[in-house]
C-alpha angles and dihedrals in degrees: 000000000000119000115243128226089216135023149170125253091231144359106044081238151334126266115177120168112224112219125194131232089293102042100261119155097262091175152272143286134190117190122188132163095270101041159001119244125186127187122186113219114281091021125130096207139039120225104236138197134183120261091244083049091057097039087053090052103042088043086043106090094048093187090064119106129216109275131227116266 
């Protein structure tokens, strides 16, 4: 196994299913220290970038504001 430059204390990483307004399966992300993953329902494979990926995109547009949750 490969060491790792970052990592979580525990658990090895974080899987949460996302539902919609009734409830239905919208899909799936896994996040860990190195990288995001997404899966749409039914689908085999996520679609992964690497954390510095994602942090370029999400800084990228500076006149953004933080959203609602």
């Amino acid at each position: 196994m490969p060491k790792y430059s970052r990592k979580f204390k525990s658990p090895a990483h974080i899987t949460a299913e996302i539902m919609d307004e009734k409830l239905k399966k919208f899909g799936t992300i896994r996040i860990k220290p190195v990288s995001v993953s997404w899966k749409q329902p039914n689908e085999r494979r996520f679609y992964t970038v690497s954390l510095e990926e994602f942090i370029s995109w999400i800084m990228s547009n500076k006149k953004s504001k933080r959203g609602k949750s």
